[in-house]
C-alpha positions as CSV (number, residue, x, y, z in Angstrom):
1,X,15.5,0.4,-9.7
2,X,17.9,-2.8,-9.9
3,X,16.0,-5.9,-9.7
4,X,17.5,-8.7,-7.2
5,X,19.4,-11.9,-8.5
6,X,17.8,-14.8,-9.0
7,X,18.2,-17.4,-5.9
8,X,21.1,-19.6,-6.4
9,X,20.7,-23.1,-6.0
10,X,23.1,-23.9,-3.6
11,X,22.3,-27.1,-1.4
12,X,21.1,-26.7,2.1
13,X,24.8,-28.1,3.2
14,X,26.1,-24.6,2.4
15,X,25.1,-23.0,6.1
16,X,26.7,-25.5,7.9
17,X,29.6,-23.2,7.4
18,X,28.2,-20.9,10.1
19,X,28.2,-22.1,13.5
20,X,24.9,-20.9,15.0
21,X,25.5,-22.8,18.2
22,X,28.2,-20.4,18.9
23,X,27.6,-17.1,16.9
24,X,29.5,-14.1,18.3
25,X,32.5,-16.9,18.3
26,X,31.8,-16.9,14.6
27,X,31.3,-13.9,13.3
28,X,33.9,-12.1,15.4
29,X,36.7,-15.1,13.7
30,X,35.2,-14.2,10.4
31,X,35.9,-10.8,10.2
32,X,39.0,-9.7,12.7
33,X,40.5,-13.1,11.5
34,X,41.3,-11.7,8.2
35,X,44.0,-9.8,8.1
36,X,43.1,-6.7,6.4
37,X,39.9,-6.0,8.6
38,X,41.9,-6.6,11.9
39,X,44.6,-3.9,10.8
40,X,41.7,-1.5,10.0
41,X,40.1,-2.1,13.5
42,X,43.3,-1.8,14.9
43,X,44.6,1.3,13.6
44,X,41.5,2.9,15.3
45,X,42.6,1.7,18.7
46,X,46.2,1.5,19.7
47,X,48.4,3.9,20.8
48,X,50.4,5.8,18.2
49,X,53.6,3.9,19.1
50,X,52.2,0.8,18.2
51,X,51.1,2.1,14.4
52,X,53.5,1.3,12.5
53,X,52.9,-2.4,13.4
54,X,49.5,-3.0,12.2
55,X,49.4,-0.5,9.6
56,X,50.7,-3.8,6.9
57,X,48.2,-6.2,6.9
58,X,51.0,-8.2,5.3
59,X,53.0,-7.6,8.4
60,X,50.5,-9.0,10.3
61,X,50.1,-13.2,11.4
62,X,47.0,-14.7,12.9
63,X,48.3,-17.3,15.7
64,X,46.6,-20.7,15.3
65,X,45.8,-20.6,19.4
66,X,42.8,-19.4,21.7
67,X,43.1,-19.3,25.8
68,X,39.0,-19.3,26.2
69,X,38.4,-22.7,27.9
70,X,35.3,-24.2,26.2
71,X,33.1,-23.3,29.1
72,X,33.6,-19.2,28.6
73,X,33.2,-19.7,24.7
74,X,29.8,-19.3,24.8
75,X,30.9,-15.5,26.7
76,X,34.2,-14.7,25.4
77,X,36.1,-15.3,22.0
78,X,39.5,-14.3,21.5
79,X,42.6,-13.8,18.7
80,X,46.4,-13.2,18.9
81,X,48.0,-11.7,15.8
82,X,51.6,-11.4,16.1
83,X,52.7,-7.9,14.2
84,X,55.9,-6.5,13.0
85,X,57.1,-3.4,11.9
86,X,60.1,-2.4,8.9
87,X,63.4,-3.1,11.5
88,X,61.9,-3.8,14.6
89,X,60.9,-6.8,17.1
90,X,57.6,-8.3,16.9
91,X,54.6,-7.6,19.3
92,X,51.4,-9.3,20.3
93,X,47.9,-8.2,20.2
94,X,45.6,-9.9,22.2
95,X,42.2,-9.2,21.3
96,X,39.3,-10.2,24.0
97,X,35.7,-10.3,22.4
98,X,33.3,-10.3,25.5
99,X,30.3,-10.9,23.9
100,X,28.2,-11.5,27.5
101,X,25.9,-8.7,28.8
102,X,27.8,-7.3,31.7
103,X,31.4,-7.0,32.1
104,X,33.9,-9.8,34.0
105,X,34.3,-8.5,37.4
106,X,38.2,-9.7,37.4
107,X,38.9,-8.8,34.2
108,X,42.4,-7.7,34.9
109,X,43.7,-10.8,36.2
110,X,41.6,-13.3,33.2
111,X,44.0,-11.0,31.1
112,X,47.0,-11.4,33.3
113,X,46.5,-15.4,32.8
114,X,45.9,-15.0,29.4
115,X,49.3,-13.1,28.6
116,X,51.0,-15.6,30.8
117,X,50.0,-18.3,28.6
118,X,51.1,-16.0,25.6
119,X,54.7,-15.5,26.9
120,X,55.1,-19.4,27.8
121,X,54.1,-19.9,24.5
122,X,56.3,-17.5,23.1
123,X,59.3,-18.9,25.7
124,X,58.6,-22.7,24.3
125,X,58.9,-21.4,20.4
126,X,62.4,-20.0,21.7
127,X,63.6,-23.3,23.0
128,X,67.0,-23.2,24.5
129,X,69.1,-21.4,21.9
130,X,70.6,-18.2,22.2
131,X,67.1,-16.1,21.9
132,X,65.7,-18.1,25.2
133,X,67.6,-14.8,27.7
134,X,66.3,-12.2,25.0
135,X,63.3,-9.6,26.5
136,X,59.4,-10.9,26.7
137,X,57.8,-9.2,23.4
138,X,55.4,-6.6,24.4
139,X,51.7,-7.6,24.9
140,X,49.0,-5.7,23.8
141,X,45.9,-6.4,25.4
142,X,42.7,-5.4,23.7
143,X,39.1,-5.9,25.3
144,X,36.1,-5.7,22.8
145,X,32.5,-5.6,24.7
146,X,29.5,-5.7,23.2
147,X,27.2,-5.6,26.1
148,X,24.0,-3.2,27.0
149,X,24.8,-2.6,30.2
150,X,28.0,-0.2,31.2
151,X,31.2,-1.6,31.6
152,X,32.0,-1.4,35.4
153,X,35.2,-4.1,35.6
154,X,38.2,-2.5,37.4
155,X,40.7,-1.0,34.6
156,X,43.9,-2.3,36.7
157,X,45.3,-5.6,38.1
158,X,46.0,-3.6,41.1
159,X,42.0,-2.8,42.2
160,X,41.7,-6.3,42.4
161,X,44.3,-6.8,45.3
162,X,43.6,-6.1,48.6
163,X,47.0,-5.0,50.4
164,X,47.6,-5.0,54.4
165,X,49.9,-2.7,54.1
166,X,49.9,0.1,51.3
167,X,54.2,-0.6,51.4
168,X,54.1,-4.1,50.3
169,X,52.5,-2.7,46.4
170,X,55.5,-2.8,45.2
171,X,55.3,-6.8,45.2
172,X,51.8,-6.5,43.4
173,X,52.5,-6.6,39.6
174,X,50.2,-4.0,37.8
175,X,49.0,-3.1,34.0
176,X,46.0,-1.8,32.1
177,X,44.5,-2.9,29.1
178,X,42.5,-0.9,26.1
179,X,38.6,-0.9,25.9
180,X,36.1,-0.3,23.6
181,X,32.5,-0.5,24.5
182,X,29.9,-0.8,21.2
183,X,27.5,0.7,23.1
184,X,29.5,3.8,24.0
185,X,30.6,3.9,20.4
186,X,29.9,6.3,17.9
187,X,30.5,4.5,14.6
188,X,29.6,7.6,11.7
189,X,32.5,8.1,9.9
190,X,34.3,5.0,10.4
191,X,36.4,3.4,7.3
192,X,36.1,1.1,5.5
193,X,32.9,0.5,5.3
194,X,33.3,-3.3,6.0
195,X,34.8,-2.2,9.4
196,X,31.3,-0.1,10.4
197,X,29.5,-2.9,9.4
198,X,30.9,-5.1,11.3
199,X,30.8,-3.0,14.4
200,X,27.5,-1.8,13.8
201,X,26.4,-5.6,13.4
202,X,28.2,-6.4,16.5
203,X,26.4,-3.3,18.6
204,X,22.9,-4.5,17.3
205,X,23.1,-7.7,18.1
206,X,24.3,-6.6,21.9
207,X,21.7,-4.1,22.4
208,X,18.8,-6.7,21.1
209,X,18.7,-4.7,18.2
210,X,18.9,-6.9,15.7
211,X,15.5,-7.3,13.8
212,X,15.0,-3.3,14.7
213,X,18.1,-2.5,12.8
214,X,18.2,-4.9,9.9
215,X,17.0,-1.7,7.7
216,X,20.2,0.1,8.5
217,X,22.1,-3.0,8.2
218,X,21.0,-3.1,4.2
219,X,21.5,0.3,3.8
220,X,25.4,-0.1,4.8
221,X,25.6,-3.2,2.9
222,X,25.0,-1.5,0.0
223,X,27.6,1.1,0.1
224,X,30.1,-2.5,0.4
225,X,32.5,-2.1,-3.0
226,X,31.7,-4.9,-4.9
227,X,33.6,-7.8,-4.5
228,X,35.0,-11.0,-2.7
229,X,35.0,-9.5,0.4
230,X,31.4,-8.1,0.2
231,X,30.1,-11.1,-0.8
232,X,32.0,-13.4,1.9
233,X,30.6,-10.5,5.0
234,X,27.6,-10.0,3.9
235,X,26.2,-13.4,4.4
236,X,28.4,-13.8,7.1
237,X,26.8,-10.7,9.2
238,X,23.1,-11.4,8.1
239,X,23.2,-15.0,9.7
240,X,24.6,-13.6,12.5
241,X,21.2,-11.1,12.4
242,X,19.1,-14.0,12.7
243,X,21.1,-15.6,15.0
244,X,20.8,-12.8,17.7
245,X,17.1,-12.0,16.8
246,X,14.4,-13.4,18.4
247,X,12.9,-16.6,16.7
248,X,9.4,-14.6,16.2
249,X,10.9,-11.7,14.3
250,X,12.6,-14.4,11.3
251,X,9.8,-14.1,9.3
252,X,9.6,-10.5,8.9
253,X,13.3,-10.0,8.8
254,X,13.6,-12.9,5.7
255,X,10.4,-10.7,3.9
256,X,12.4,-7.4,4.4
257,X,15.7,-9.0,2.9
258,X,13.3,-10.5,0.2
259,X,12.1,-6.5,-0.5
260,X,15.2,-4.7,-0.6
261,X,15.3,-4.9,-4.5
262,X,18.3,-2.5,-4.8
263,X,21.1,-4.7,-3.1
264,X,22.5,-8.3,-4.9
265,X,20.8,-10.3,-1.8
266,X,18.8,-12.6,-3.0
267,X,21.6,-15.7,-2.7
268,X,22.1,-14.2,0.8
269,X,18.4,-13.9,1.7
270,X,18.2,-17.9,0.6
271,X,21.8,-18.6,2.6
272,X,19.7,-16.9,5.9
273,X,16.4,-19.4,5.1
274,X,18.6,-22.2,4.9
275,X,20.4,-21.4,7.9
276,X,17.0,-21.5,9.6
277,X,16.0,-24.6,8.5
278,X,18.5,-26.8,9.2
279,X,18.4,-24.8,12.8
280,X,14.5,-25.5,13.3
281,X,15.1,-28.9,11.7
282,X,18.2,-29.7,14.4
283,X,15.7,-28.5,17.1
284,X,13.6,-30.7,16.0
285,X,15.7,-33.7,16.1
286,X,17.3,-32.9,19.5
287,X,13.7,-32.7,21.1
288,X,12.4,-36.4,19.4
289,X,15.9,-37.7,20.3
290,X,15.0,-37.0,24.1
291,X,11.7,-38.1,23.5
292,X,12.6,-41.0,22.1
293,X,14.8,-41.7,25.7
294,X,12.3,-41.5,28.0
295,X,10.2,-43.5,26.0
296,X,13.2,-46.0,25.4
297,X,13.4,-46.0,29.4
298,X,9.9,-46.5,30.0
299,X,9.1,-49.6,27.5
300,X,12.8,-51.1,28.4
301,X,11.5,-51.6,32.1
302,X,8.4,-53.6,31.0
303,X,10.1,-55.5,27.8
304,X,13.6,-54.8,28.3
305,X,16.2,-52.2,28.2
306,X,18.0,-52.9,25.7
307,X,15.2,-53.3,23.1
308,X,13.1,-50.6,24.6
309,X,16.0,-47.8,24.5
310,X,16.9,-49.1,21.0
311,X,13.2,-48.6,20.1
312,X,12.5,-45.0,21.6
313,X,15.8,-44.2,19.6
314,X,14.6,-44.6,16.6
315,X,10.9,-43.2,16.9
316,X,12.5,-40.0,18.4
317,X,14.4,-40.0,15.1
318,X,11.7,-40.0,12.9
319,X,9.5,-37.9,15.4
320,X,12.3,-35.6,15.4
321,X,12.7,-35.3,11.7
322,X,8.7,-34.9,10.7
323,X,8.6,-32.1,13.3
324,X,11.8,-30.5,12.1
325,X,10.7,-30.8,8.3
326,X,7.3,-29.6,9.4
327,X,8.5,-26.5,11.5
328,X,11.3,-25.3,8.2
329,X,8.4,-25.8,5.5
330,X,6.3,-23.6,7.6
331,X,9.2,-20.8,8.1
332,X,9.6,-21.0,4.2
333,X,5.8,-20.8,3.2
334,X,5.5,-18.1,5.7
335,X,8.4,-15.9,4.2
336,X,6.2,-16.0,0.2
337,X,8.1,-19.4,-1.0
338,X,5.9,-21.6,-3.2
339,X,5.1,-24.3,-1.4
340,X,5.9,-27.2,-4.4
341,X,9.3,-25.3,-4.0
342,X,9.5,-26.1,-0.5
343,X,8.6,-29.7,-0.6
344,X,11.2,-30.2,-3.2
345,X,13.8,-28.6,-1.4
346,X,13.0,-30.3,1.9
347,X,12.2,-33.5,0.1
348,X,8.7,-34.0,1.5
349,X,6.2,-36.1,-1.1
350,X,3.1,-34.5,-2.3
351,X,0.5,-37.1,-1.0
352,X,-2.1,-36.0,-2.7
């Protein structure tokens, strides 16, 4: 039996890189933002026309833009690569994570706005030379849900419409868009590995599966080719684990990573802890900071509002801070750390 890696010693700074205020945003950029996974995922899902254009991951170019204002980010994310094929004009795919746990009712028409804003953008790159009369480039749009409960949006802009007479459809514009449901998915078989880890992440964490399927989520990682790209998803999709679990199931998930001796994971299992912490410890700040308000409010109306706000500021800092150190050293001790190593990583003084 391989024995585990030592823990690195990266600083705590490291999991910043993962955004766990907005995880399904982050994972899903991650992964179908690089190039090679999104022509693997697409190659599964568009029509056999439309192969040739994302079989070349080097053919392929992520668009630095997103159409998600930021109050839907925390229920949709979304991508537009622009893809070309040997001798031909490029096209668009629109990819639309919905990450919520029913389907948009209107989802025809949020697309239909969506590609709207793609072809003015498109128009404005043209600018008034010679290409500004050429053809709109085609459109693919792509809707990726990971809810548990069954998709029932209407599949056509034209279900949304009510019509007073059935002759005046012909003024209604009309299109469809591509699905895939995790939950309907079956995902044996699927290749490259990296791509059924990723769905199979994605479809966990929908389902509320996470901490149940962590097991099966090691099991896949270690069939993962060694190499940058397993070690850039793996911690990638564990954070995102922890992220969708339920805060009581962390400490059993972190000693089941600590226990599966036959992958590389102990840098990952310590990336996951870390991510923890400064999440517990954030927590911890946000509630002492509005602590810290009230009691700013309430000792600025008998010795001044400036001073008093000022005042609670500050002890809500620090109250913030002890309770945030107090709730990650717990998390760590809990999950078999030593506890001298946890005061020294956390910076707390033996006062012994």
């Amino acid at each position: 039996m391989m024995e585990s890696a030592p823990d690195s010693e990266e600083p705590l700074n490291d999991a910043l890189s993962f955004d766990i205020h907005h995880p399904h945003d982050h994972v899903f950029r991650r992964t179908f933002g690089e190039a090679p996974m999104a022509s693997a995922y697409f190659q599964r899902v568009v029509p056999s026309s439309l192969l040739g254009f994302v079989a070349d991951p080097g053919r392929m170019t992520l668009e630095n833009v997103s159409f998600v204002s930021e109050e839907l980010r925390g229920s949709q994310s979304d991508l537009l690569w622009r893809c070309s094929a040997p001798g031909g004009d490029d096209i668009y795919i629109y990819v639309l994570f919905e990450h919520q746990r029913e389907s948009h009712p209107i989802m025809p028409a949020r697309l239909l706005f969506y590609m709207v804003k793609i072809w003015e953008r498109h128009l404005a790159g043209l600018g008034s030379g010679r290409d500004a009369g050429r053809p709109l480039p085609f459109v693919f749009p792509l809707v990726l849900y990971q809810g548990a409960a069954p998709w029932n949006s209407p599949l056509f802009l034209r279900e949304l419409v009510e019509l007073p007479s059935e002759e005046l459809r012909v003024f209604v514009p009309d299109f469809t868009y591509a699905l895939e449901c995790l939950q309907a998915s079956r995902l044996e078989g699927i290749d490259p590995v990296a791509l059924r880890l990723v769905l199979l992440v994605m479809k966990l964490a929908g389902e509320g599966g996470a901490a149940a399927g962590l097991s099966l989520v090691c099991e896949e990682m270690g069939r993962l080719r060694e190499g940058a790209e397993a070690d850039r998803i793996r911690p990638v999709l564990l954070l995102y684990l922890f992220a969708a679990a339920r805060p009581e199931d962390h400490t059993a998930m972190i000693q089941e990573l600590k226990e599966k001796r036959t992958l590389n994971i102990g840098p990952v299992a310590r990336n996951a802890l870390e991510a923890l912490i400064l999440d517990g410890m954030e927590k911890g700040r946000e509630e002492g900071r509005e602590e810290g308000r009230e009691e700013g409010r309430e000792e600025g109306r008998e010795e001044g509002r400036e001073e008093g706000r000022e005042e609670g500021r500050e002890e809500g800092r620090e109250e913030g801070r002890e309770e945030g150190l107090s709730l990650a050293r717990e998390r760590l001790i809990a999950a078999g750390m030593d506890e001298a190593e946890v005061r020294r990583i956390l910076g707390i003084r033996d006062e012994r």
